[in-house]
C-alpha positions as CSV (number, residue, x, y, z in Angstrom):
1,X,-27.2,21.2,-20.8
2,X,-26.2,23.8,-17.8
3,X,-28.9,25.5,-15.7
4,X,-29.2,28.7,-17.8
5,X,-29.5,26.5,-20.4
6,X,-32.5,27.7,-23.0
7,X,-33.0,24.3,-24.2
8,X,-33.4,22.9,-20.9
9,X,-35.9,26.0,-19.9
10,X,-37.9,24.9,-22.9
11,X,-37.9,21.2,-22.8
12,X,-39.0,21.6,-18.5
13,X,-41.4,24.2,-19.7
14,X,-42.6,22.0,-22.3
15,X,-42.5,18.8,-19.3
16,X,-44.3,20.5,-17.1
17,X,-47.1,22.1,-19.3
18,X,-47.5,18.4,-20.0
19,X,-47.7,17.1,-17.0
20,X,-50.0,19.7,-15.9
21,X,-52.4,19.0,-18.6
22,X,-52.1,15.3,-18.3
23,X,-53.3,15.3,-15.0
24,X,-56.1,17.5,-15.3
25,X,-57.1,15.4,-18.9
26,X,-56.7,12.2,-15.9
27,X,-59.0,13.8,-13.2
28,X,-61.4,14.9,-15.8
29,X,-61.9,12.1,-17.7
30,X,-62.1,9.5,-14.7
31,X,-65.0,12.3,-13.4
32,X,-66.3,11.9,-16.7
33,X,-66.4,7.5,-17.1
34,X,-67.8,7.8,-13.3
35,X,-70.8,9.7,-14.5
36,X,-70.9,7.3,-17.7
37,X,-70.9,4.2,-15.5
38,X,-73.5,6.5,-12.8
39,X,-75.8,7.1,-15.8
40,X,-76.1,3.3,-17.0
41,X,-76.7,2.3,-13.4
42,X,-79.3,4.7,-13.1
43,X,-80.2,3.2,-16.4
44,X,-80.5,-0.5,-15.0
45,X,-82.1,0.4,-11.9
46,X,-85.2,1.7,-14.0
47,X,-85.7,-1.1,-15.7
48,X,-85.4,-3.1,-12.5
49,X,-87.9,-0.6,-10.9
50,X,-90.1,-1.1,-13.9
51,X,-90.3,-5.3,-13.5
52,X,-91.2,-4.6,-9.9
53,X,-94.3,-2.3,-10.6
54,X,-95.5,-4.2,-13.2
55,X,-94.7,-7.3,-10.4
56,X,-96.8,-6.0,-7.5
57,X,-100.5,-7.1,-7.1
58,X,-103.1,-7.3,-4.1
59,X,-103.8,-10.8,-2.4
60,X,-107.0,-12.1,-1.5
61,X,-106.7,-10.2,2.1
62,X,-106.3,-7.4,0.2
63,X,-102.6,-7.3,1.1
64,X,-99.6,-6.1,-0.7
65,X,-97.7,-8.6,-2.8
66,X,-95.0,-8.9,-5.3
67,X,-96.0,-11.8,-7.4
68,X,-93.3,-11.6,-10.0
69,X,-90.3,-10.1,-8.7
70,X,-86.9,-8.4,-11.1
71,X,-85.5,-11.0,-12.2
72,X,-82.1,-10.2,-11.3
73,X,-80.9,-12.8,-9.3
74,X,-79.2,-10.5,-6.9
75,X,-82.5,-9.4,-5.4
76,X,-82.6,-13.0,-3.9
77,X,-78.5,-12.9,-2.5
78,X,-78.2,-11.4,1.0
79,X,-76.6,-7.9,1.0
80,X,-75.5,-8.3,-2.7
81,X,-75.6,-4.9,-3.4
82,X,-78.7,-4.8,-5.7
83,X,-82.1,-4.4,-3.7
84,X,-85.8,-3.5,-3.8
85,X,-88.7,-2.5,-1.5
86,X,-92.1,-1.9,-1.5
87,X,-94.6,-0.1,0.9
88,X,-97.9,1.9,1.3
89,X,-99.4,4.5,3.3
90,X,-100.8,1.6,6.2
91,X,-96.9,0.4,6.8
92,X,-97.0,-2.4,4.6
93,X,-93.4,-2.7,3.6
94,X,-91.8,-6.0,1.1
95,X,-88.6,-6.0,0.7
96,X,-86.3,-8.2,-1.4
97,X,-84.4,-10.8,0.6
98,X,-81.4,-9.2,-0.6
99,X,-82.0,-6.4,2.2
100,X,-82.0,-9.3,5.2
101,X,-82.9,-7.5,7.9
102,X,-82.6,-4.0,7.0
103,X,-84.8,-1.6,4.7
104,X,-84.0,1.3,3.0
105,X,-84.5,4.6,4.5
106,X,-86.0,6.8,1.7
107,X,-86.2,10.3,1.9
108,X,-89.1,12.3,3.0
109,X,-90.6,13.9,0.1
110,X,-93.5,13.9,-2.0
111,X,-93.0,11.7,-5.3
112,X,-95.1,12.8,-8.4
113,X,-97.2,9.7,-9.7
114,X,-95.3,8.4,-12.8
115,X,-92.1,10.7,-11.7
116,X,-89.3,8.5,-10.5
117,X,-86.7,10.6,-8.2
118,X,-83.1,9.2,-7.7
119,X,-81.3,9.8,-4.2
120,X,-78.1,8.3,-2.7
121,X,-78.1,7.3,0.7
122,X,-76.7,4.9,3.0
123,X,-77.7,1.4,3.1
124,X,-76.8,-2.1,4.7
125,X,-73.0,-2.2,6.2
126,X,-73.1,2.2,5.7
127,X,-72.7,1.5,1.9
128,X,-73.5,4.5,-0.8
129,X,-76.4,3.7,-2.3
130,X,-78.1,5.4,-6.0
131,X,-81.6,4.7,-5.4
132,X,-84.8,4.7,-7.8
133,X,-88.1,5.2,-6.7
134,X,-91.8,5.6,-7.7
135,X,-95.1,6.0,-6.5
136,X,-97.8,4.4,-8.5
137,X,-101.9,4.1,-7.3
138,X,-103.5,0.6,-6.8
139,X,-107.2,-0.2,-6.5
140,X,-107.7,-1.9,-3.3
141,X,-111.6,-2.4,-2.7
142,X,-113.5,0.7,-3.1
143,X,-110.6,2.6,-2.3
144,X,-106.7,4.0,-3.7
145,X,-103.6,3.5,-2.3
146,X,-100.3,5.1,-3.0
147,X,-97.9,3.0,-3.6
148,X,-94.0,3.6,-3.3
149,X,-91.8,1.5,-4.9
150,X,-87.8,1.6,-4.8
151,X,-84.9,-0.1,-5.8
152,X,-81.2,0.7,-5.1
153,X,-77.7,-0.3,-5.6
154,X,-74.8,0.1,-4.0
155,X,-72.4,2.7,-5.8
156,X,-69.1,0.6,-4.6
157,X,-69.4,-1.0,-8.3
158,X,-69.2,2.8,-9.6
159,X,-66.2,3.4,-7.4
160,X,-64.5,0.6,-8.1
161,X,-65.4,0.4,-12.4
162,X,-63.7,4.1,-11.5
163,X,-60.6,3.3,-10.0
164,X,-59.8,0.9,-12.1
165,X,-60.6,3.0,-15.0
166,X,-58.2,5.5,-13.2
167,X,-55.4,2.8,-13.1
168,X,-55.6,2.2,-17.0
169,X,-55.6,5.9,-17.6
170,X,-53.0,6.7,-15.8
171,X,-50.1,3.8,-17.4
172,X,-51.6,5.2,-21.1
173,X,-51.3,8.4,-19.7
174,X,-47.4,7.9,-18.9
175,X,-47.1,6.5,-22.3
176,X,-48.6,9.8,-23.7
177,X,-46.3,11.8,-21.8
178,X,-43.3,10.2,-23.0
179,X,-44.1,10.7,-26.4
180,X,-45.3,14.1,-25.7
181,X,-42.1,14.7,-23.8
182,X,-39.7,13.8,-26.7
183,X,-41.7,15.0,-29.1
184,X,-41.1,18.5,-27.3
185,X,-37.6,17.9,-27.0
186,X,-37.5,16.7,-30.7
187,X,-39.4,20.3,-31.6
188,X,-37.2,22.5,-29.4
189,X,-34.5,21.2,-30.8
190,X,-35.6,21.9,-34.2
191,X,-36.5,25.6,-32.8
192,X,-33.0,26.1,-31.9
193,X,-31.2,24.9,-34.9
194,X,-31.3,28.3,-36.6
195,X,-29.3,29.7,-33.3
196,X,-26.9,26.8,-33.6
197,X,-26.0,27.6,-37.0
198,X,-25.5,31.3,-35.8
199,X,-23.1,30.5,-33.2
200,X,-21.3,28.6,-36.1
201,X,-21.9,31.7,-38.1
202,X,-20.0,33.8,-35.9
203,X,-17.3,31.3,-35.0
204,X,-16.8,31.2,-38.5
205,X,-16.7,35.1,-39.0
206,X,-14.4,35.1,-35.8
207,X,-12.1,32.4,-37.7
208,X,-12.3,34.3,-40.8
209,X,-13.9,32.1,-42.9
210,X,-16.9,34.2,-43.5
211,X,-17.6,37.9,-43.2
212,X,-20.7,37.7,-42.7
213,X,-24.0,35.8,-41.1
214,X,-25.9,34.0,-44.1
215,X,-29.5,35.4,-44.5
216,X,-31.3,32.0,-44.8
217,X,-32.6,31.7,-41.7
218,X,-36.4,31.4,-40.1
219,X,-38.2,35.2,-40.0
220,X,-37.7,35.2,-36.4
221,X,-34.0,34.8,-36.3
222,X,-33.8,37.0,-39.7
223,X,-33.7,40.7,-37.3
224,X,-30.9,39.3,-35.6
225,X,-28.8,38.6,-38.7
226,X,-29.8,41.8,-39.8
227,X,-28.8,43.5,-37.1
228,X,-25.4,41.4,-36.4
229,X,-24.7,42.1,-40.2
230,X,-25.2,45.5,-40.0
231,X,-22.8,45.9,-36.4
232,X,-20.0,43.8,-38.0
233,X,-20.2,46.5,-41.2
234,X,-19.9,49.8,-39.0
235,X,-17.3,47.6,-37.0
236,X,-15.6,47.2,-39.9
237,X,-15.6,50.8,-40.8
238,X,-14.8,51.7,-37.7
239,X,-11.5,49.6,-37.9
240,X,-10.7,50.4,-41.3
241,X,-10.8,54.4,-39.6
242,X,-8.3,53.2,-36.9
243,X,-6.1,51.7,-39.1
244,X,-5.8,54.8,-41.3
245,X,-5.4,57.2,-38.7
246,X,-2.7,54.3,-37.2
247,X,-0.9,54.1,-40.2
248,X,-1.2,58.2,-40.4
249,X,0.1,58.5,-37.1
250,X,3.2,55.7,-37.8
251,X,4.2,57.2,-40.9
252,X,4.2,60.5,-39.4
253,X,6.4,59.0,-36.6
254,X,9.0,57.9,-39.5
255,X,10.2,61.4,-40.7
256,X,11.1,62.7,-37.4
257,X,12.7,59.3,-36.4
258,X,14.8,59.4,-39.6
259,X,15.7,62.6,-38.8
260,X,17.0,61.9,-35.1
261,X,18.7,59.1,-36.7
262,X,20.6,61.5,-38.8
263,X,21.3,63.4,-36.1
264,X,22.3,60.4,-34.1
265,X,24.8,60.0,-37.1
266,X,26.5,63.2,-36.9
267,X,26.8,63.9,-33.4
268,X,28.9,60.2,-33.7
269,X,30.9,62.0,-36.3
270,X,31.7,64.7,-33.9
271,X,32.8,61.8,-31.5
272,X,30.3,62.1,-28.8
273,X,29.5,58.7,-29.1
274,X,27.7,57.9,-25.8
275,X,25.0,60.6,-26.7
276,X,24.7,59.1,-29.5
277,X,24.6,55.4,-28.6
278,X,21.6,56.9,-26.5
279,X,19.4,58.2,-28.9
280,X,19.8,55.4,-30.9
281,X,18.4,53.3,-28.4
282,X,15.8,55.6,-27.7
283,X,15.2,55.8,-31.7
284,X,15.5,52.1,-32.6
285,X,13.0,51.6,-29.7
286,X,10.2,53.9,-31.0
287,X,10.9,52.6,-34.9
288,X,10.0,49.2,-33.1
289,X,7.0,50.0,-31.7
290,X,6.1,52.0,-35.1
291,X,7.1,49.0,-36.7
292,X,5.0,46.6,-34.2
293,X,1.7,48.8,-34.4
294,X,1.6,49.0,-38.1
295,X,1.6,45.4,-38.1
296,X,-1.1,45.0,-35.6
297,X,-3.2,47.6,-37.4
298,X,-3.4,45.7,-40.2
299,X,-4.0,42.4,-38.4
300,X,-6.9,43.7,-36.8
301,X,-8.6,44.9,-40.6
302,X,-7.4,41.4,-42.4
303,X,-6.7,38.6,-40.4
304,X,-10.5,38.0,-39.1
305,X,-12.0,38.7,-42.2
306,X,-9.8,36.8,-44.7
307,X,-11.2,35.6,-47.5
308,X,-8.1,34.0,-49.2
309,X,-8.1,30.1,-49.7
310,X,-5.5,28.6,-48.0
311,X,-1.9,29.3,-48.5
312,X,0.2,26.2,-49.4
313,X,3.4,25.7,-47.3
314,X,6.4,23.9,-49.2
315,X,6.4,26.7,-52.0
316,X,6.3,29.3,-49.7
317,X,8.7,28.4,-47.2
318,X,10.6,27.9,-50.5
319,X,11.0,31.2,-51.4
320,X,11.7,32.6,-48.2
321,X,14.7,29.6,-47.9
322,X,15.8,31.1,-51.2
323,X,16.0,34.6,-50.1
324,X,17.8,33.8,-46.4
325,X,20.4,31.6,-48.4
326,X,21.6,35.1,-50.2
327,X,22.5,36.8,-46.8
328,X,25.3,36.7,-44.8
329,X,24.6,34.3,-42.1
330,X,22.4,32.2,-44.3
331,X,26.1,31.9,-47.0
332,X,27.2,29.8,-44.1
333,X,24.7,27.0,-43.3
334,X,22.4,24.6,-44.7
335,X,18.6,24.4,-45.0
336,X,16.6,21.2,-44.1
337,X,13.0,21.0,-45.1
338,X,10.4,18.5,-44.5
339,X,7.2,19.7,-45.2
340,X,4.7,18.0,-47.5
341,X,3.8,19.5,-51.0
342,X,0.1,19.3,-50.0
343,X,0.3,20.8,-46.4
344,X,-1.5,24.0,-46.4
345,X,-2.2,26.7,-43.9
346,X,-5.6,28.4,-43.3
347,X,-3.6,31.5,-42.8
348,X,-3.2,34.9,-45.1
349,X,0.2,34.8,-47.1
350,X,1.9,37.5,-46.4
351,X,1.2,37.3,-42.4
352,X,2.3,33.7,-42.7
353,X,5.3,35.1,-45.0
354,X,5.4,37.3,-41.9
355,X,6.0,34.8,-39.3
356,X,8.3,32.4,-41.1
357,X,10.4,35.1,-42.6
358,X,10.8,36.2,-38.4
359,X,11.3,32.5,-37.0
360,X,13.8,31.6,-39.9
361,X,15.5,34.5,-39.6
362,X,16.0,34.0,-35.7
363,X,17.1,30.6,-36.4
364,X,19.5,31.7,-39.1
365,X,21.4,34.1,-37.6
366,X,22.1,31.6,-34.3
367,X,22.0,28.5,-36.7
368,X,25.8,26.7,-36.3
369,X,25.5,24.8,-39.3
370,X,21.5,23.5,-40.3
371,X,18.2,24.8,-39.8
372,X,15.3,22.7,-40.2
373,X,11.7,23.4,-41.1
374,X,9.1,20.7,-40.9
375,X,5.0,20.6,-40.2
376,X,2.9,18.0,-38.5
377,X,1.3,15.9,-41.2
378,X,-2.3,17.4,-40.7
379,X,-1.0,20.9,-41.2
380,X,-2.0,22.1,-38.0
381,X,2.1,22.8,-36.6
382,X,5.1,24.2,-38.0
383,X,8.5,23.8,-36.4
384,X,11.7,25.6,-36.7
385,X,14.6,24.5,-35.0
386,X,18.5,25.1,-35.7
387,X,21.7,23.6,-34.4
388,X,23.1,26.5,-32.3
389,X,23.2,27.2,-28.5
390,X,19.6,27.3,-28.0
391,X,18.0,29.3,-25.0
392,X,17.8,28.5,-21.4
393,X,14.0,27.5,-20.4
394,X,13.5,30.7,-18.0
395,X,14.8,33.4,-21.0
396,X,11.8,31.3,-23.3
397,X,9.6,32.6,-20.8
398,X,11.0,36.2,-20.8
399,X,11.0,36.4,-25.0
400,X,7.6,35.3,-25.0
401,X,6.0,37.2,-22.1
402,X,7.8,40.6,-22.7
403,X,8.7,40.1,-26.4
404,X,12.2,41.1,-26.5
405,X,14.7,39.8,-29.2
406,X,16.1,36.6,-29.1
407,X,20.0,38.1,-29.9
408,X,20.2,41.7,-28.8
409,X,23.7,42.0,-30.4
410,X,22.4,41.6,-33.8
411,X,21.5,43.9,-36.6
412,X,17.7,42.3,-36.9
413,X,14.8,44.7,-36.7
414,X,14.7,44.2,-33.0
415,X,10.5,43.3,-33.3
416,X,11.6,40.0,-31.4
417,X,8.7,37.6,-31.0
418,X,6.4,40.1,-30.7
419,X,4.8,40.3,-34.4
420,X,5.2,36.5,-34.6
421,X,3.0,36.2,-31.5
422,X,0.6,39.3,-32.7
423,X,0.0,37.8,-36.3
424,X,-0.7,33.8,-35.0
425,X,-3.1,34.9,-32.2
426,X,-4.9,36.5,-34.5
427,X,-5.7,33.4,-36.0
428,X,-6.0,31.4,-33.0
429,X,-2.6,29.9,-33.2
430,X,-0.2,30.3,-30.5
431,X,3.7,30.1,-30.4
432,X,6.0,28.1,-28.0
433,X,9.5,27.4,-27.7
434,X,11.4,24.2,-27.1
435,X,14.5,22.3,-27.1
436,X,15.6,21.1,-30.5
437,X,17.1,17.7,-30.9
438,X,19.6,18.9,-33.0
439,X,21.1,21.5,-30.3
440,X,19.3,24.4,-30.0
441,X,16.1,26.1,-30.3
442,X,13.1,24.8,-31.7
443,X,10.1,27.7,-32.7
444,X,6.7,25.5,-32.9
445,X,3.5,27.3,-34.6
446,X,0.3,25.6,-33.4
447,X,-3.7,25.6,-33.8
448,X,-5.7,25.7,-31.7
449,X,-8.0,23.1,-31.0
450,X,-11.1,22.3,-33.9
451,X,-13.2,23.6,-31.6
452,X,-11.5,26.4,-30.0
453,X,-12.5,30.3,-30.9
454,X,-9.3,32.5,-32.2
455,X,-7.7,34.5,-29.5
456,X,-8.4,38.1,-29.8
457,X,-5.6,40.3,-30.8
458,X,-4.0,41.7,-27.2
459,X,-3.7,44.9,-25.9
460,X,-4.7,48.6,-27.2
């Protein structure tokens, strides 16, 4: 995945919405077992604060004691954390021996009888303490005394019951996110599948295998398709308008070329050959390029939208074989073909007719005595090769980039290369030439790779 991936924006997205709410669900649930553990504390120290009022009595000297104590045996262990006190309005104060030498400093304020008040403050060694307290009304003599009772504990036992409980959320919180984390990658994955099967839609409309984008896909992708549908009909219109008014235009071109060829003919009759020489030339050039654009014209309305199955090779290159042996140059060699009967090409048959019937004829006419045809065993090459002189590696270069003909002394139709190249690009095969090892040149018709889009058709 690249930066501008979607997928990767999605899945991060996705990530960090997770982690986001991960750690807020971590902070607010640790807040949340803190005030649990607070509210059962506060829960204990009531029933602690209860054993001690029911505890307290006045002794013979009419003194404060505790006669029963909590039971707690942390009342009794020095600066345990758990701790009570008792003291009235004449500075009688009891104190648990938990407190050693310290006492709790309650607030000032004015406690209810029967209400008990909860405060934190700091006790022995600065700890935080939660502390309980009531003020009940004792009979001493003739007269009443307030009592105030208290018992506190230190809140290091919430902390600590809270960090732990922190330390176990957060390793089943990792866990969470994992599967939270792949299960969002898992889900925009399936989200995306409809766009992966339109990219292979297209490819597959840009191979010509289909024409257009199937319609069974998810309501949100469904406008697209529509849309893309309805662009590649007008674009086929469109085309189908160019190559009419290409095809008007070429056949319009043929009339007045025939006629300058006839002229051609009888000013050579009238023995000014050089003029005439001249507009040949200039008239075999145009009916090349007439010839060159028809072809491409039609290219551009078939070859992408093919719906033909493919064409098998042996028959084919067969018949053309047949037909090349009746001519001339073809009277005076021999024809080698290796080519399997179930080899066939994903190709239309009369463009592939098209570029065999070229390369064959090429090889032919510079053949000495054999020309060969073969394809790889998957189907994916086609080589034509002859026993002639061949042609030197930098003139390869030349034909191919600029398209010219192979023999420019011969009678062909002078289109070269250039409708060979025109027809195979459009189906995303390429053409390149090579040493034969019988002699002389060797023509080789490739795919492209499995992968690979077909090459648009170049120029106008």
């Amino acid at each position: 995945m690249t930066r501008n991936s979607l997928r990767l924006r999605l899945i991060a997205g996705g990530a960090a919405a997770i982690l986001i709410a991960l750690s807020v669900a971590g902070v607010a649930l640790t807040i949340l077992f803190e005030r649990h553990v607070t509210r059962t504390v506060v829960d204990d120290l009531e029933v602690h604060l209860k054993q001690l009022l029911g505890g307290i009595d006045v002794g013979p000297d009419g003194r404060l004691v505790v006669a029963r104590p909590p039971a707690d045996p942390r009342f009794v262990d020095p600066l345990s954390g758990l701790y009570w006190q008792v003291g009235d309005d004449r500075d009688q104060l009891l104190r648990s021996r938990s407190l050693w030498d310290t006492t709790l400093s309650l607030p000032i304020d004015k406690v209810a009888p029967g209400d008990v008040h909860h405060h934190e403050a700091l006790g022995p060694a600065g700890a935080r303490l939660m502390i309980a307290e009531r003020q009940v009304t004792l009979a001493i003599g003739d007269r009443s005394v307030p009592i105030r009772a208290a018992v506190a504990v230190d809140l290091a036992r919430v902390s600590a019951a809270g960090m732990a409980f922190a330390r176990d959320l957060v390793v089943a919180l990792g866990l969470l996110g994992l599967v939270l984390a792949l299960a969002t990658s898992v889900q925009v994955t399936l989200g995306l599948r409809p766009l992966d099967a339109l990219r292979h839609g297209i490819a597959d409309i840009r191979s010509g295998r289909n024409r257009r984008l199937p319609s069974g896909v998810p309501a949100e992708v469904l406008p697209l398709v529509e849309e893309v549908n309805a662009l590649l009909e007008a674009q086929e219109r469109e085309i189908e308008r160019s190559r009419g008014r290409a095809a008007d235009l070429a056949h319009g071109l043929k009339t007045p070329l025939a006629a300058l060829a006839a002229d051609a003919g009888r000013l050579r009759e009238r023995g000014e050959i050089k003029l005439a020489r001249d507009i040949e030339a200039v008239g075999d050039a145009m009916s090349r390029h007439v010839d060159r654009e028809l072809a491409r014209a039609r290219l551009r309305g078939e070859s992408r939208r093919s719906d033909a199955a493919a064409v098998e090779l042996a028959p084919l290159v067969r018949s053309l074989v047949t037909i090349l042996s009746r001519t001339p140059a073809g009277q005076r060699i021999g024809f080698e073909t290796r080519i399997a009967e179930e080899i066939a090409l994903p190709l239309d048959r009369t463009d592939l007719a098209e570029v065999l019937g070229n390369l064959l004829d090429n090889a032919t006419r510079h053949a000495k005595s054999l020309v060969r045809i073969s394809s790889g065993p998957d189907g994916r090459s086609v080589c034509i090769e002859d026993d002639g002189d061949g042609v030197a590696p930098e003139a390869r270069v030349a034909v191919l980039a600029r398209g010219i003909r192979l023999d420019q002394r011969g009678e062909g139709a002078g289109l070269g290369l250039a409708i060979v190249q025109d027809v195979l690009e459009a189906y995303g095969w390429s053409l390149s030439l090579e040493s034969s090892g019988l002699g002389g040149l060797k023509a080789v018709c490739r795919a492209a790779p499995e992968n690979a889009m077909p090459a648009p058709i170049a120029g106008g």
